[in-house]
Backbone as XML, in Angstrom:
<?xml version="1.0"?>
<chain id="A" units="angstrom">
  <residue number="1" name="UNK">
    <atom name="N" x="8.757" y="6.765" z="-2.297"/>
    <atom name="CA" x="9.978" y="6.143" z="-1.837"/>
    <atom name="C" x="10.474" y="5.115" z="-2.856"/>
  </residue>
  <residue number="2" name="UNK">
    <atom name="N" x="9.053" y="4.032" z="-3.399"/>
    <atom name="CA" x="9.695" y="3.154" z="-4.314"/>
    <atom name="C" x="10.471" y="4.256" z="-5.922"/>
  </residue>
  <residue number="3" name="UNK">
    <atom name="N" x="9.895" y="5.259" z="-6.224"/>
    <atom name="CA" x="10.413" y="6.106" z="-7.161"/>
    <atom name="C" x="12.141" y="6.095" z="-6.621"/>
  </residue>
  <residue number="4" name="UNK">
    <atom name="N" x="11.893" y="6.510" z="-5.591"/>
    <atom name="CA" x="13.567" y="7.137" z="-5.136"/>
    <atom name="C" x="14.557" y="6.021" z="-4.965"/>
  </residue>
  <residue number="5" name="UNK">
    <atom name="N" x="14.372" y="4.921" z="-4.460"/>
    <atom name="CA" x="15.274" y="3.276" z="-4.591"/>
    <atom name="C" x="15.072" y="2.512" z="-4.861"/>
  </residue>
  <residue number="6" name="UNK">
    <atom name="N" x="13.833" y="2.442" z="-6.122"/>
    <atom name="CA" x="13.705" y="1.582" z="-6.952"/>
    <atom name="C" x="13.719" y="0.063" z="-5.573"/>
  </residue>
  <residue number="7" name="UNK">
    <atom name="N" x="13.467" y="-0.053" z="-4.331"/>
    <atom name="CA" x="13.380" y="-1.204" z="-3.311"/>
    <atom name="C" x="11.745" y="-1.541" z="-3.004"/>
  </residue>
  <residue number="8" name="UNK">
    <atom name="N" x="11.720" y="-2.339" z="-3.716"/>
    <atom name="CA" x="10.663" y="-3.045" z="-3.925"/>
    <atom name="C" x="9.630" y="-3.214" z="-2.708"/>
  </residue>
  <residue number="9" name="UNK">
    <atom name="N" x="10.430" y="-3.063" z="-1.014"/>
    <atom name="CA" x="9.491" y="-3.235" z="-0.061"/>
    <atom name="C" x="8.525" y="-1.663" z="-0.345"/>
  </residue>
  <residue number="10" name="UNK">
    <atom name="N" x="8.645" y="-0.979" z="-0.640"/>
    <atom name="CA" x="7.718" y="0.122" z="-0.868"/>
    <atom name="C" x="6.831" y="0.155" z="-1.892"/>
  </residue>
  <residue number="11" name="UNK">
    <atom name="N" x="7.198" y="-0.731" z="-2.919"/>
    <atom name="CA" x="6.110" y="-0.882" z="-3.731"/>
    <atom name="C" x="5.136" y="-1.858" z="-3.212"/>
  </residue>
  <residue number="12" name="UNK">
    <atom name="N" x="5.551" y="-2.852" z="-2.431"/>
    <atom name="CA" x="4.464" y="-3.448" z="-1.720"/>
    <atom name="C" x="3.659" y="-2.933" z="-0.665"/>
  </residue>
  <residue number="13" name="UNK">
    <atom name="N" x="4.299" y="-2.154" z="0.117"/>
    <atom name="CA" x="3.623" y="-1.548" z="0.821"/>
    <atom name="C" x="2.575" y="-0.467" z="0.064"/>
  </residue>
  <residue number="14" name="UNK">
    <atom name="N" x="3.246" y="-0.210" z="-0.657"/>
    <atom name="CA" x="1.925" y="0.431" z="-2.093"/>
    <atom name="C" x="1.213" y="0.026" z="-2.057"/>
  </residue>
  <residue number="15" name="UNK">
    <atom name="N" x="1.443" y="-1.087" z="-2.792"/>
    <atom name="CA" x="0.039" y="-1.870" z="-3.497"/>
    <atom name="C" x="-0.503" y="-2.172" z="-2.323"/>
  </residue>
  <residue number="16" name="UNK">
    <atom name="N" x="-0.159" y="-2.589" z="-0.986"/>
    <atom name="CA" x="-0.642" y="-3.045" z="0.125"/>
    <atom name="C" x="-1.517" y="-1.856" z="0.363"/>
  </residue>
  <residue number="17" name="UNK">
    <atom name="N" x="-1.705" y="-0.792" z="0.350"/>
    <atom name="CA" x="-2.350" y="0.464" z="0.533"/>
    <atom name="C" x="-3.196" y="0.704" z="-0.204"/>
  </residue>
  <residue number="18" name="UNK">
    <atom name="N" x="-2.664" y="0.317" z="-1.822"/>
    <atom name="CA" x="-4.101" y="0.422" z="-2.563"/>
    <atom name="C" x="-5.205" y="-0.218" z="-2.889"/>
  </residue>
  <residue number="19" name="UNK">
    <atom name="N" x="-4.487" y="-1.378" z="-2.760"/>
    <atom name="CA" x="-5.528" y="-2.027" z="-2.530"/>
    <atom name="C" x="-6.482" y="-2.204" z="-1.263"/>
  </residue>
  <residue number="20" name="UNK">
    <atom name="N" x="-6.522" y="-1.502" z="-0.300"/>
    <atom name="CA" x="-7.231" y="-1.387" z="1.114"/>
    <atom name="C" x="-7.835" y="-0.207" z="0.730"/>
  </residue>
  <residue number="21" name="UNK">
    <atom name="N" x="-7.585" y="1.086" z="-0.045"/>
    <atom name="CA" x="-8.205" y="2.314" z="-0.501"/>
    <atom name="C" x="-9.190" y="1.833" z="-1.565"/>
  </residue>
  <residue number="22" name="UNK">
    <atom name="N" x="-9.263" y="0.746" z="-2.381"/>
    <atom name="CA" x="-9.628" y="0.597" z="-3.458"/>
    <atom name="C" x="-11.424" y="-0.240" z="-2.762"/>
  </residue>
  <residue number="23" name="UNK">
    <atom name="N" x="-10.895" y="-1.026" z="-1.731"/>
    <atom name="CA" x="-11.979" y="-1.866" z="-1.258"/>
    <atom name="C" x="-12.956" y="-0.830" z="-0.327"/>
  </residue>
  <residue number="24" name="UNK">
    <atom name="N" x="-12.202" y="0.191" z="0.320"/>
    <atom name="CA" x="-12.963" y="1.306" z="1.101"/>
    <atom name="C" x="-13.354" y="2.071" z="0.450"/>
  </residue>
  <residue number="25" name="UNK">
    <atom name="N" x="-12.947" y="3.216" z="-0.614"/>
    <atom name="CA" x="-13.468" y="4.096" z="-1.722"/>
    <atom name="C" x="-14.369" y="3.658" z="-2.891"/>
  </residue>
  <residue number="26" name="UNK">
    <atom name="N" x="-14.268" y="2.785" z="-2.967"/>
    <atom name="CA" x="-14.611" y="1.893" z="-4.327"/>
    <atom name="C" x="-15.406" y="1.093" z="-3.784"/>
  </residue>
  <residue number="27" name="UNK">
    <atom name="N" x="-16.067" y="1.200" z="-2.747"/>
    <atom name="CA" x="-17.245" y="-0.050" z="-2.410"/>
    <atom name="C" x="-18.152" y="0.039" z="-3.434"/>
  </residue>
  <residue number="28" name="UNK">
    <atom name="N" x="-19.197" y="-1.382" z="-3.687"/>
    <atom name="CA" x="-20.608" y="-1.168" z="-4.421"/>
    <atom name="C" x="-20.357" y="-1.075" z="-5.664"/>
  </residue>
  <residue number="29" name="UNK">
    <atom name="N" x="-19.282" y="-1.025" z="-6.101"/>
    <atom name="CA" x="-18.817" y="-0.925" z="-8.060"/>
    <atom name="C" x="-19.453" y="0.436" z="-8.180"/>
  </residue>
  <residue number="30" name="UNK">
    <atom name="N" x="-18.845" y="1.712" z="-7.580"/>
    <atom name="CA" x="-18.976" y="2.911" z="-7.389"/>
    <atom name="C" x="-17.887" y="3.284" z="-9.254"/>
  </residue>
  <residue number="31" name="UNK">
    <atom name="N" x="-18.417" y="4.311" z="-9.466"/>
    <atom name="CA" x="-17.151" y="4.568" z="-10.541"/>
    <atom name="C" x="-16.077" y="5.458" z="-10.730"/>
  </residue>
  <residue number="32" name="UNK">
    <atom name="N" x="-16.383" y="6.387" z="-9.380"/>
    <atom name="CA" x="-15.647" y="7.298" z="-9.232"/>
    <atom name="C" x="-15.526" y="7.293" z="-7.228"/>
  </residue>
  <residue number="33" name="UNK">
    <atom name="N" x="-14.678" y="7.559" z="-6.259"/>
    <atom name="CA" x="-13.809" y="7.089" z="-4.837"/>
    <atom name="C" x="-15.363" y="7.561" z="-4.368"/>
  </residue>
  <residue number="34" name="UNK">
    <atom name="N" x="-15.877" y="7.316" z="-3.266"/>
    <atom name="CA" x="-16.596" y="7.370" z="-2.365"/>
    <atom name="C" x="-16.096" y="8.941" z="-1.517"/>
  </residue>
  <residue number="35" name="UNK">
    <atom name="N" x="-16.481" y="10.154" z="-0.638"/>
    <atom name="CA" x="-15.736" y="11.283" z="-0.385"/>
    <atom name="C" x="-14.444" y="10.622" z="0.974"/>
  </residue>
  <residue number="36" name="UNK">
    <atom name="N" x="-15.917" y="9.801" z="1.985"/>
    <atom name="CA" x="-15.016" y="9.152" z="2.929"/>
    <atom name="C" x="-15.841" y="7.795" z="3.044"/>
  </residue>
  <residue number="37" name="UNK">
    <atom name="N" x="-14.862" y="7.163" z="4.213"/>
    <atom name="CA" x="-15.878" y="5.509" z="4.484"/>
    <atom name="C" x="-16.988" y="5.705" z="4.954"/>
  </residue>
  <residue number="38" name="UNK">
    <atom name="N" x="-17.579" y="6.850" z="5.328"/>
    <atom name="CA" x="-18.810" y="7.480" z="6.209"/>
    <atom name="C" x="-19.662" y="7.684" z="5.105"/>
  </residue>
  <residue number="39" name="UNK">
    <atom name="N" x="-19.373" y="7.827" z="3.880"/>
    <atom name="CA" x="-20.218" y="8.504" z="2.759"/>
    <atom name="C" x="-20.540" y="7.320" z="1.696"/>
  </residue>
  <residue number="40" name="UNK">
    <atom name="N" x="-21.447" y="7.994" z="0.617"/>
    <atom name="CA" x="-21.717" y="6.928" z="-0.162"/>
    <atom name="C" x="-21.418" y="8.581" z="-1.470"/>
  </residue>
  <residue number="41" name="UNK">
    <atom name="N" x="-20.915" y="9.218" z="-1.338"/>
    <atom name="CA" x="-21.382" y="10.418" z="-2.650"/>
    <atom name="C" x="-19.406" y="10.500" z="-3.000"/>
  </residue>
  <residue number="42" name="UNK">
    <atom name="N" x="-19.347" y="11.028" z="-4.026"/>
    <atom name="CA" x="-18.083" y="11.544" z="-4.198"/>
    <atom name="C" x="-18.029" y="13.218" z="-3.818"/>
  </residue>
  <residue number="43" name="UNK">
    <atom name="N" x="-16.970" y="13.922" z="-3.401"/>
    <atom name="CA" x="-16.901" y="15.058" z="-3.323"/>
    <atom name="C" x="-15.503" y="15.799" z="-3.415"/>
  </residue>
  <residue number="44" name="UNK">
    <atom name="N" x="-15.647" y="16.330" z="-4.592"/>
    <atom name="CA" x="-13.851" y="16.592" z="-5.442"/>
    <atom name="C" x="-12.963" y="17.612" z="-4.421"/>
  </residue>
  <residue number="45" name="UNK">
    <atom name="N" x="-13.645" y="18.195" z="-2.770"/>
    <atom name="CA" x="-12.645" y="18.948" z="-2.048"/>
    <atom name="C" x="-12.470" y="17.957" z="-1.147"/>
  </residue>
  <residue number="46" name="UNK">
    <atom name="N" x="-12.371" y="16.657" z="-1.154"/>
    <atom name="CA" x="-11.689" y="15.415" z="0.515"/>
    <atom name="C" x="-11.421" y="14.462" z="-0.381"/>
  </residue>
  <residue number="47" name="UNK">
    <atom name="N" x="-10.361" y="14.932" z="-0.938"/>
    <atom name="CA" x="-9.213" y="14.429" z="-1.062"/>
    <atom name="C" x="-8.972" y="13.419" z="-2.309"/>
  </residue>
  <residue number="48" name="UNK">
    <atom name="N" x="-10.281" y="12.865" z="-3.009"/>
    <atom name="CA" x="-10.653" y="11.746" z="-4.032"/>
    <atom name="C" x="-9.784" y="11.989" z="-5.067"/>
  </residue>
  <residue number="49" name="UNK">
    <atom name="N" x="-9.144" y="13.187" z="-5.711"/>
    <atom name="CA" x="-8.505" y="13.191" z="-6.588"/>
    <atom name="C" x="-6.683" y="13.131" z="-6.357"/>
  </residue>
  <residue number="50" name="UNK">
    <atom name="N" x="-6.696" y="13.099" z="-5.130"/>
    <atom name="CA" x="-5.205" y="13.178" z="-4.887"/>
    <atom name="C" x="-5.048" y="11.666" z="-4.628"/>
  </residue>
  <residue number="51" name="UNK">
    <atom name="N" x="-6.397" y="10.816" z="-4.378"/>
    <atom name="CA" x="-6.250" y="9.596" z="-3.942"/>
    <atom name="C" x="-6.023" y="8.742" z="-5.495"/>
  </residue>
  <residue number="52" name="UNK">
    <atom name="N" x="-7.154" y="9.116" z="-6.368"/>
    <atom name="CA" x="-6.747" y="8.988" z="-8.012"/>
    <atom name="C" x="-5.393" y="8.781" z="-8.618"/>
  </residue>
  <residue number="53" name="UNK">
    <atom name="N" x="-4.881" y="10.357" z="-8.278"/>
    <atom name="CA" x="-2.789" y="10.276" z="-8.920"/>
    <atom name="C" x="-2.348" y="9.326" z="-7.976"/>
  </residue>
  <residue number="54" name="UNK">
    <atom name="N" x="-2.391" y="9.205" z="-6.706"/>
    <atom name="CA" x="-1.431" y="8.231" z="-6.021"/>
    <atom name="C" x="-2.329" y="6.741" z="-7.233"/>
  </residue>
  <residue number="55" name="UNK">
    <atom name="N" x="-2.841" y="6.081" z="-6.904"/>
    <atom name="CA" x="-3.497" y="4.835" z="-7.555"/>
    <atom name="C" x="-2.929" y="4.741" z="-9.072"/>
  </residue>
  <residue number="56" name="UNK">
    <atom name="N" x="-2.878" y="5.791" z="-9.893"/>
    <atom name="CA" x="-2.110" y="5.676" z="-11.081"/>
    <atom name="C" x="-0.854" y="5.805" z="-10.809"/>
  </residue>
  <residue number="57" name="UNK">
    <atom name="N" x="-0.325" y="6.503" z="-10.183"/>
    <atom name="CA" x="1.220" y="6.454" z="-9.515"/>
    <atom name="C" x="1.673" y="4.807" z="-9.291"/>
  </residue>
  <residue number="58" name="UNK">
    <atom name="N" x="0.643" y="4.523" z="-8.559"/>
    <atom name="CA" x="1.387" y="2.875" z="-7.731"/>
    <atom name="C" x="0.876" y="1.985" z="-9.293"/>
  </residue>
  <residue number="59" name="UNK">
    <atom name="N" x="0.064" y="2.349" z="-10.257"/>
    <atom name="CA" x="-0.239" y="1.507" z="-11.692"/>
    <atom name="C" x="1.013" y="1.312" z="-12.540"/>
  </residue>
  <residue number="60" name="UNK">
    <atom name="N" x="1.710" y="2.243" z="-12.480"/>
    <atom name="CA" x="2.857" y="3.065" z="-13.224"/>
    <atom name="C" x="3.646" y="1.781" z="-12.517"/>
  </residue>
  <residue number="61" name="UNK">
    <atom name="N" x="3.869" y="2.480" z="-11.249"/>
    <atom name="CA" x="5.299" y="1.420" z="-10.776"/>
    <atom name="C" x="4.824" y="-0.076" z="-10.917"/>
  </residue>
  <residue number="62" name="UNK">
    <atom name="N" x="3.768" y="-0.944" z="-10.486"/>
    <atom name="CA" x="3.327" y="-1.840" z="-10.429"/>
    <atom name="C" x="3.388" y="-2.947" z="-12.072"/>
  </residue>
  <residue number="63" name="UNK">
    <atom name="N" x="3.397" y="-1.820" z="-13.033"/>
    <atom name="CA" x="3.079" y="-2.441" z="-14.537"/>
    <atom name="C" x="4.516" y="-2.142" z="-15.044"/>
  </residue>
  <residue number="64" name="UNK">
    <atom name="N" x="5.832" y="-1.705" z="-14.116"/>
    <atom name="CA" x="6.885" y="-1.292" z="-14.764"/>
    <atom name="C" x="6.968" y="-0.338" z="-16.016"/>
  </residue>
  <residue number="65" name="UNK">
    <atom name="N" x="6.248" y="0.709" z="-16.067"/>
    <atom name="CA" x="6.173" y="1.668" z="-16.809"/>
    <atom name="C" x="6.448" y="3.371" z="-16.504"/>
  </residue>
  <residue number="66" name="UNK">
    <atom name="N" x="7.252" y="3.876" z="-17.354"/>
    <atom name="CA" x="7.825" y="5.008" z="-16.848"/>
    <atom name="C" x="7.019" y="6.326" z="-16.430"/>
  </residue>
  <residue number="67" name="UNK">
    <atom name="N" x="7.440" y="6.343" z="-14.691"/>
    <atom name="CA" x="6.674" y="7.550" z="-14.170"/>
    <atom name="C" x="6.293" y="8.522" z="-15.371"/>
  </residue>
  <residue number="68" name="UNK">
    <atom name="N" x="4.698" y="9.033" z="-15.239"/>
    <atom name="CA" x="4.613" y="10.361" z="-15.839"/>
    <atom name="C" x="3.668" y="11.053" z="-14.618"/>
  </residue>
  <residue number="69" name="UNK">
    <atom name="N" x="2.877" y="10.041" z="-14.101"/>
    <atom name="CA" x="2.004" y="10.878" z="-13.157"/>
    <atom name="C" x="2.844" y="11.522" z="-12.158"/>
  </residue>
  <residue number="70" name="UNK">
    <atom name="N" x="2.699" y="12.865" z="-11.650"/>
    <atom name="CA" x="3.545" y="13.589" z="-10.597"/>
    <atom name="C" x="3.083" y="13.456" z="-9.210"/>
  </residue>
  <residue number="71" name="UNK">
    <atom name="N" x="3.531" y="13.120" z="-8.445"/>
    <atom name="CA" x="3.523" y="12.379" z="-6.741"/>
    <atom name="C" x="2.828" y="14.159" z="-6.186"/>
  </residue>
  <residue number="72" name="UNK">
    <atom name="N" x="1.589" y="13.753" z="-5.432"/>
    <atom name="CA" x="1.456" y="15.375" z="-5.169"/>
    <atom name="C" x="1.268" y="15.230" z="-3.322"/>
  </residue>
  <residue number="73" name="UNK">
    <atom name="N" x="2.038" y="16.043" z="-2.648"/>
    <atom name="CA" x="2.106" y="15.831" z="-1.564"/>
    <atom name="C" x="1.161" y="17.299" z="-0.504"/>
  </residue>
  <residue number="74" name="UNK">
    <atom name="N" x="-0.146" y="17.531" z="-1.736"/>
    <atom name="CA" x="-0.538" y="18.352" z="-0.973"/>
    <atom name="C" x="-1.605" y="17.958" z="-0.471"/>
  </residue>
  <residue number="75" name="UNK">
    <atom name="N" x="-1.686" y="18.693" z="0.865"/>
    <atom name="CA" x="-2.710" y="18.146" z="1.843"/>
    <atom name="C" x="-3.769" y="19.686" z="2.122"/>
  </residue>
  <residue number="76" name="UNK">
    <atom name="N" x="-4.777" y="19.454" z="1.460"/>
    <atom name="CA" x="-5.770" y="20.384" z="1.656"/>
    <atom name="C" x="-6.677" y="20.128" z="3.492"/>
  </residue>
</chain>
């Protein structure tokens, strides 16, 4: 949404999101997302890499630098 009107309440609500994904996936100074909050392992089919592009997505908008990562809205 912040891509599409450049309105800043969506980039907060971003960062407001990633940073709550970052403290749940990323517990323990893990180095790669946790699968879920139930888990301690990573597992590349629930979802960790779609959670990845969004987090560089909201880096992009957050550091004012021009989108390259592509917004992926698929839900396995």
């Amino acid at each position: 949404a912040y891509r599409l009107t450049a309105d800043t309440k969506y980039l907060d609500a971003a960062r407001k999101l990633s940073d709550e994904a970052l403290a749940v996936f990323w517990a323990d100074g893990a180095v790669v997302p946790r699968a879920s909050s139930r888990t301690k392992y990573y597992d590349v089919i629930a979802y960790p890499d779609t959670l990845l592009l969004a987090l560089l997505a909201m880096h992009e908008a957050a550091a004012g630098l021009e989108p390259q990562v592509e917004i992926s809205d698929l839900n396995r």
